[in-house]
N, C-alpha and C positions, 0 to 999 in steps of 0.2 A: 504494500500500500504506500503511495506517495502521499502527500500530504502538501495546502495550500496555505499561505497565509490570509488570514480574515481580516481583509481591509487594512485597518490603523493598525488594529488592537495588537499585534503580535503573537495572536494565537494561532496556532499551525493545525488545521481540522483534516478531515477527511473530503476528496471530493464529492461521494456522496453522504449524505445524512440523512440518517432513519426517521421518517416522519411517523408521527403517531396518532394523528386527528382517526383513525378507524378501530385506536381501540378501546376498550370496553365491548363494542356491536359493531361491527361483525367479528373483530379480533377477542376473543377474551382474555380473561386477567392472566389466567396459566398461559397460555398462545404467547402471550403478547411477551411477559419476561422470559419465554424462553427464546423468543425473536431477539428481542436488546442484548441478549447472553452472548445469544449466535453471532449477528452483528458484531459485538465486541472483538470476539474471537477471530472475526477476519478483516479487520484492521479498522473498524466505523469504528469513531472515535468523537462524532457530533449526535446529537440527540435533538429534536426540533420538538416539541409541544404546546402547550397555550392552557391558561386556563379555565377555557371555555370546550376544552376539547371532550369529549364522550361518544367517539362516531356517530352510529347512525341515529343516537336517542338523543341528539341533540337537537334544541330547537331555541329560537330568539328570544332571550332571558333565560334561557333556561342556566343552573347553577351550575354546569359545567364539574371541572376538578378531577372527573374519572382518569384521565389519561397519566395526568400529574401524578396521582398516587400511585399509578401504576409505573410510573418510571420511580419513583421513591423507593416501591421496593425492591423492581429491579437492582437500582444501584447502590444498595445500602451500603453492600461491603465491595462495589465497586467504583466509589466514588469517583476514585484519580484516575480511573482510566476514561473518561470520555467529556467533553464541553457539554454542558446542557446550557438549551436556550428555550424559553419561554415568554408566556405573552400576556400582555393589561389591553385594557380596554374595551374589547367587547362586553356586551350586558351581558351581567350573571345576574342576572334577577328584574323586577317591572319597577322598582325603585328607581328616582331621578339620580343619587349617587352611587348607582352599580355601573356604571359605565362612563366612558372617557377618559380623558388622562389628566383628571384635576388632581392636585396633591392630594387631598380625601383618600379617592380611589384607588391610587399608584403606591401610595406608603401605607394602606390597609391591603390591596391585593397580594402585594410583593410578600408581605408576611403569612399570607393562608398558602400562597404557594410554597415558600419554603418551606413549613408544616407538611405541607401534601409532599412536597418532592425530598424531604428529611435529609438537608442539608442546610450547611450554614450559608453558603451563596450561592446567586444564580450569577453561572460565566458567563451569559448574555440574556440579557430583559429587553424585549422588542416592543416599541408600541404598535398593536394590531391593527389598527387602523387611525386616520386621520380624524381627529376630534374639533369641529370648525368652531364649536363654541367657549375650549379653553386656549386662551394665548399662551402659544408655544412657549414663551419663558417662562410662565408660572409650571408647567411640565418638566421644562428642561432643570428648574431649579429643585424641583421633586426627585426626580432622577438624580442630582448632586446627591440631596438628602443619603439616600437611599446606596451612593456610594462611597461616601462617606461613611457611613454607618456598617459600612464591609455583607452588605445584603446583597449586593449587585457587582459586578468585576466591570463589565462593560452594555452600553446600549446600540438598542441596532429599532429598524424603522420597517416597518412591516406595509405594504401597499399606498406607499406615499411617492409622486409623482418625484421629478429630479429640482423641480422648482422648490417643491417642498422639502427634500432634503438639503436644497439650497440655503434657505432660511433657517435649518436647522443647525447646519454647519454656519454661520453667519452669528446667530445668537451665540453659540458654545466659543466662537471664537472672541467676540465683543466680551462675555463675562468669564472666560475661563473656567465655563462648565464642560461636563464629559461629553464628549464629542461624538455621533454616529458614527460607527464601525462595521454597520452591514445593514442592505437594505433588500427584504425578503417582497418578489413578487408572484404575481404568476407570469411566467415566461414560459413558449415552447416553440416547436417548429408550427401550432397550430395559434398559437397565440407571441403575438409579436408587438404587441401596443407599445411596448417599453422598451425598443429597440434602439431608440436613439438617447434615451434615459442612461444605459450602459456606456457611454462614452464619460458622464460627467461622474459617474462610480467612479471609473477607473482613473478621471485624472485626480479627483479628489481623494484615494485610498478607501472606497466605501465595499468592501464585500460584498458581491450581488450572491444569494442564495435561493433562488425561486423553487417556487411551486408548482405543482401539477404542468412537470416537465413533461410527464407522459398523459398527460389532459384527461385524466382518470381511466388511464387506459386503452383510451381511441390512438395512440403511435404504438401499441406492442404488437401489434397484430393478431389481436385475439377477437377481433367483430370484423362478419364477411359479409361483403352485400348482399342482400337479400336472404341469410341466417338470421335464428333466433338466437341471441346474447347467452351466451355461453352460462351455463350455472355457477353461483358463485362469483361471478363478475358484477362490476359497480353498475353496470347497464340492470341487471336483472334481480340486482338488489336493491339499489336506491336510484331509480331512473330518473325520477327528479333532478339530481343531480349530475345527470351527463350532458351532452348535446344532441341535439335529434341529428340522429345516421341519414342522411339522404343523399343519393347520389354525388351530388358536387363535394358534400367531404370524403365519399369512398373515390372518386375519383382523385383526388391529391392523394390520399390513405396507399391506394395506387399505386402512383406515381412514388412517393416517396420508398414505398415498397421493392419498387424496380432499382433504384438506386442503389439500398442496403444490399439487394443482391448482383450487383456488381461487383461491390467489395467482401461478397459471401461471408455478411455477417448480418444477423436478426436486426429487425426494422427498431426494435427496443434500443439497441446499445446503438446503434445508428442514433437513433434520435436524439440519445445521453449525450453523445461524443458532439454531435454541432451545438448543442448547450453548451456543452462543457469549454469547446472553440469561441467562443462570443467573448469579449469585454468583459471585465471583471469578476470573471464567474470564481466564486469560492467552494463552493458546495451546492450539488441537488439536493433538494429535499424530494425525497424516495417514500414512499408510505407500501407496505408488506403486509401478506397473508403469511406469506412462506418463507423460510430461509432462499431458499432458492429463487425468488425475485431479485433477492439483493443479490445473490449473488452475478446473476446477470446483469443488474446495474453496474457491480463491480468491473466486471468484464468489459461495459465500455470503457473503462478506463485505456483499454490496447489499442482503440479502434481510432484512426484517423483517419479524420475527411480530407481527400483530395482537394485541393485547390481548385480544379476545375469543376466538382460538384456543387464549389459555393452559388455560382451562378444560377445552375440549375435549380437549386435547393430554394431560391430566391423566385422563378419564377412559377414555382409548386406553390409556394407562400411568401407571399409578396410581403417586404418590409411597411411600415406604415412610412404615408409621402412626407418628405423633409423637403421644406424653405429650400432652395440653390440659395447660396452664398453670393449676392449681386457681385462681389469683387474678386474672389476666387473661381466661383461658378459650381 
C-alpha cells in the first residue's frame, strides 16, 4: 500500500478509505467490524463516517450515531492504526439546534461522537454541509475551541463549492484559526460538477477525498440494460437512492466499459484509477459489503490510464463548461 499526503495536515492516508454511511442496514454491526478489521489488514488506514450515519434507517432528523459506535468498537484496541474522520452538521433530530455549524452544535456534537467513537480525538472533523445561516467565523472559531481543547487534530469541509472553501481559507488565514485540510465531495466519471473546483485544492494544499466514486454502483459493472438489478445491490435495495438506468446512461456505462477492456482491466478499478489521476485527489471514499470490494478498489491502485484515453474518457462524460481565459484563451 502507498500512501498520500492529506492536503496541509501532514497526514499520510491510504488512497482508498473505507466509507461507512451503509452500516448498521444493510451492513450489520458483526459484518461491519469484521470489514474495518479486514481493511486494516490490507493497508486502509483512513476510516470516513458522520454522525448522522445508520444506512438504510436513516432519515432527515433522524439521531443518527449507529455507524460511529460501530467504528468505536471496531477500533478500540486498534486505535493507532488508522485516521478517523467524521462529521457535524446534518440534523440529528427536528430541534432548531440539532443542526448547522453554530458553536452550540459543533462543541456538543464533537463530544457524543467521541463517546460513540471511544476515543480521545477525532484526526479529522469535517463540516457536512454548508450552513448559510451561521457566519463562517463564528464556526471557524468553534472549530479552534475544539482544537485546542485536543478533541479535534484537524478540519476538513464536506460538499462546499471552491469559492466556499475560499472564504474558508481567507478567514483561518486573517485570524490564525485551523485551516481546511481536505475537502470531501461527490466526484466520478459520472459526476463531474466539481471538476474545475480541483485545480484550487491542489494549488491551495486542500485534500480532495470524494464520494460515490463509483455512483452507488452504476461504474462496477454490475447493472445490464435491460436486466433486473442484481440482488443485494443498492439499485434493488434502496432504489430511491440511485439514478434511473435508461438508455443514454447505459450507453456511456458502455462506452466507458469498452475502454476498461482495452487495458483488460474491470470497468471498477478503471473508474478508481481516472479518480485517482485528477487534481488533488487524496483518498476515495469506498463504502463495502464485502472484503472483496475493497479489495478490488485496492487493485486500482496498479491501473493506469493512458494519456490518450483522457480524451476519450472526456467525450463519454463531458467536463462541466469553463469561462476561456479572454487573454490566454
Amino acid at each position: 500500500m502507498r500512501y498520500n499526503r492529506l492536503g496541509a495536515s501532514g497526514l499520510m492516508v491510504s488512497p482508498i478509505c473505507l466509507g461507512t454511511m451503509t452500516f448498521g442496514t444493510p451492513v450489520t454491526e458483526a459484518d461491519s467490524i469484521k470489514l474495518i478489521h479486514q481493511a486494516l489488514d490490507l493497508g486502509i488506514n483512513f476510516i470516513d463516517t458522520a454522525n448522522v450515519y445508520e444506512g438504510y434507517a436513516r432519515f432527515l432528523g433522524s439521531s443518527g450515531g449507529v455507524a460511529e459506535e460501530i467504528v468505536g468498537k471496531a477500533m478500540k484496541d486498534r486505535r493507532d492504526r488508522a485516521i478517523i474522520a467524521t462529521k457535524v452538521g446534518a440534523p440529528v433530530g427536528p430541534g432548531p439546534q440539532e443542526k448547522g455549524l453554530t458553536a452550540l452544535h459543533i462543541l456538543r456534537e464533537v463530544d457524543r461522537s467521541l463517546k460513540r467513537l471511544q476515543t480521545d480525538t477525532i484526526d479529522l472533523y469535517i463540516i457536512h454541509w454548508p450552513d448559510n445561516e451561521t457566519p463562517l467565523d463564528v464556526t471557524l472559531a468553534a472549530m479552534e475551541t475544539a482544537v485546542k481543547a485536543g478533541k479535534v487534530r484537524y478540519f476538513g469541509a464536506s460538499n462546499h463549492s471552491s469559492w466556499q472553501l475560499c472564504e474558508l481559507v481567507n478567514l483561518s488565514e486573517k485570524h490564525g484559526w485551523p485551516r481546511v485540510v481536505s475537502s470531501q465531495i461527490p466526484f466520478s466519471l459520472l459526476r463531474r460538477e466539481f471538476q474545475h473546483d480541483l485545480n484550487f485544492c491542489d494549488k491551495y494544499s486542500i485534500g480532495v477525498t470524494p464520494y460515490q466514486s463509483l455512483q452507488g454502483g452504476l461504474l462496477t459493472g454490475k447493472y445490464r440494460r435491460g436486466q433486473a438489478a442484481p440482488a443485494q445491490s443498492r439499485a434493488a435495495e434502496k432504489p430511491e437512492w440511485m439514478w434511473k438506468m435508461d438508455d443514454p446512461l447505459f450507453d456511456r456505462l458502455e462506452a466507458i466499459e469498452r475502454l476498461a477492456s482495452d487495458l483488460g482491466v474491470p470497468v471498477l478499478r478503471y473508474s478508481l484509477a481516472w479518480t485517482l489521476s485528477q487534481p488533488a485527489m487524496s483518498s476515495l471514499v469506498v463504502g463495502a459489503k464485502r472484503i472483496e470490494q475493497i479489495e478490488d478498489a485496492v487493485a486500482a491502485l496498479d491501473v493506469q490510464i493512458p494519456t490518450e484515453h483522457f480524451n476519450k474518457i472526456d467525450a463519454i462524460f463531458p467536463p462541466p463548461w469553463k469561462q476561456m481565459d479572454p487573454i490566454r484563451g
